[in-house]
SENUKOL-988602 format. One record per residue (C-alpha): x negated, y negated, z negated. Coordinates in steps of 0.05 Angstrom, whole numbers, padded with zeros to 5 digits, always signed. Each point is the difference from the previous one (the first is absolute). Example, Ala and Ser with C-alpha at 12.3 -4.5 7.8 and 13.67 -1.06 7.14 Angstrom:
2
-00246+00090-00156
-00027-00069+00013
END
This chain:
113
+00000+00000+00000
-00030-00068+00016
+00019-00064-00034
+00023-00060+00044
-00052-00062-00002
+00025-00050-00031
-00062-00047+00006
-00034-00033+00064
-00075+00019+00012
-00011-00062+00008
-00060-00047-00049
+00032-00017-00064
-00031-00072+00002
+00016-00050+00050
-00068-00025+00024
-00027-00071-00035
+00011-00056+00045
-00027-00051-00038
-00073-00007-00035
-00009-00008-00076
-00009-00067-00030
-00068-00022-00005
-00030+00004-00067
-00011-00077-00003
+00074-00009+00018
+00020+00056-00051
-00033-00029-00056
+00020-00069+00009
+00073+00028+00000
-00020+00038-00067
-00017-00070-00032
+00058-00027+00024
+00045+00056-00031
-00043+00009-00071
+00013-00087+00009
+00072+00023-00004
-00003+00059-00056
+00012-00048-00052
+00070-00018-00027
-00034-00068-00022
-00030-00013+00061
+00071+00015+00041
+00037-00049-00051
-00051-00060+00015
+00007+00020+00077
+00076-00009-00013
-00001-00057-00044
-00049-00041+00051
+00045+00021+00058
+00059-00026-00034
-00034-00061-00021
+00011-00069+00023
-00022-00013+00082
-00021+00072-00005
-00058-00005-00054
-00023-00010-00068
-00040-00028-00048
-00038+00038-00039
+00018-00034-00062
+00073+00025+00016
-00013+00068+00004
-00041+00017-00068
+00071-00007-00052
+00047+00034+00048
-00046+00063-00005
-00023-00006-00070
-00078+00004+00006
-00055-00042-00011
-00018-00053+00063
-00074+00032-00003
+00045+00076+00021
+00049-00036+00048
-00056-00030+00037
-00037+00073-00001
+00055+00022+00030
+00012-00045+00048
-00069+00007+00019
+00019+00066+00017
+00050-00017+00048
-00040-00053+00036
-00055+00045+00018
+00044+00052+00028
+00024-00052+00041
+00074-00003-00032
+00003-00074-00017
-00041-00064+00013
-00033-00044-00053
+00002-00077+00016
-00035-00037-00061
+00033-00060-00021
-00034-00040-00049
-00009+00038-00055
+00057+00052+00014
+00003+00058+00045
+00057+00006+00048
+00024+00067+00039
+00041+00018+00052
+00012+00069+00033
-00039+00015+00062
+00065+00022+00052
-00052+00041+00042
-00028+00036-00051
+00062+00014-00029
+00027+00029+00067
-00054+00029+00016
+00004+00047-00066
+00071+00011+00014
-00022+00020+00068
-00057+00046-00019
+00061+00038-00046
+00030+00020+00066
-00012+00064+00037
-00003-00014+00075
END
């Protein structure tokens, strides 16, 4: 008695069309993302994004999040050398705004193609 085949003998992998990402690219989407891993960090990001004109001050964002100016502006730090915001010194205070492209372009590295 033989068994009916049920399964094509055909490869079991569609063949890769597309290259991987370099490993400069991959690891300046890996700072953007660890940027990101912080619940802090995503609450400034929110709270500068809601801000007035699109930015903020960062005298305005040290209360809302309950730490000291020295770890808000660590942590801002963070997000302006993955590229997330931009840092525009007026006199004596910081002020940041998000960086659209970057943003998009994290949103954009999420999605499979």
């Amino acid at each position: 008695m033989t068994l009916p085949v049920t399964i094509a003998d055909v490869a079991c992998c569609a063949p890769r069309t597309a290259s991987a990402l370099p490993v400069a690219e991959a690891e300046r989407i890996a700072r953007v993302f660890k940027a990101l891993g912080d619940p802090t960090r995503i609450r400034l990001l929110s709270m500068i994004s809601s801000g007035e004109g699109g930015e903020a001050c960062i005298c305005d964002l040290t209360e809302p999040v309950g730490l000291s100016q020295g770890t808000v502006s660590h942590h801002m730090k963070l997000l302006t050398d993955a590229g997330l915001v931009t840092r525009e010194q007026r006199g004596k205070w910081a002020y940041f705004a998000l960086d659209r492209d970057a943003m998009n372009a994290a949103a954009a590295a999420l999605r499979l193609s």
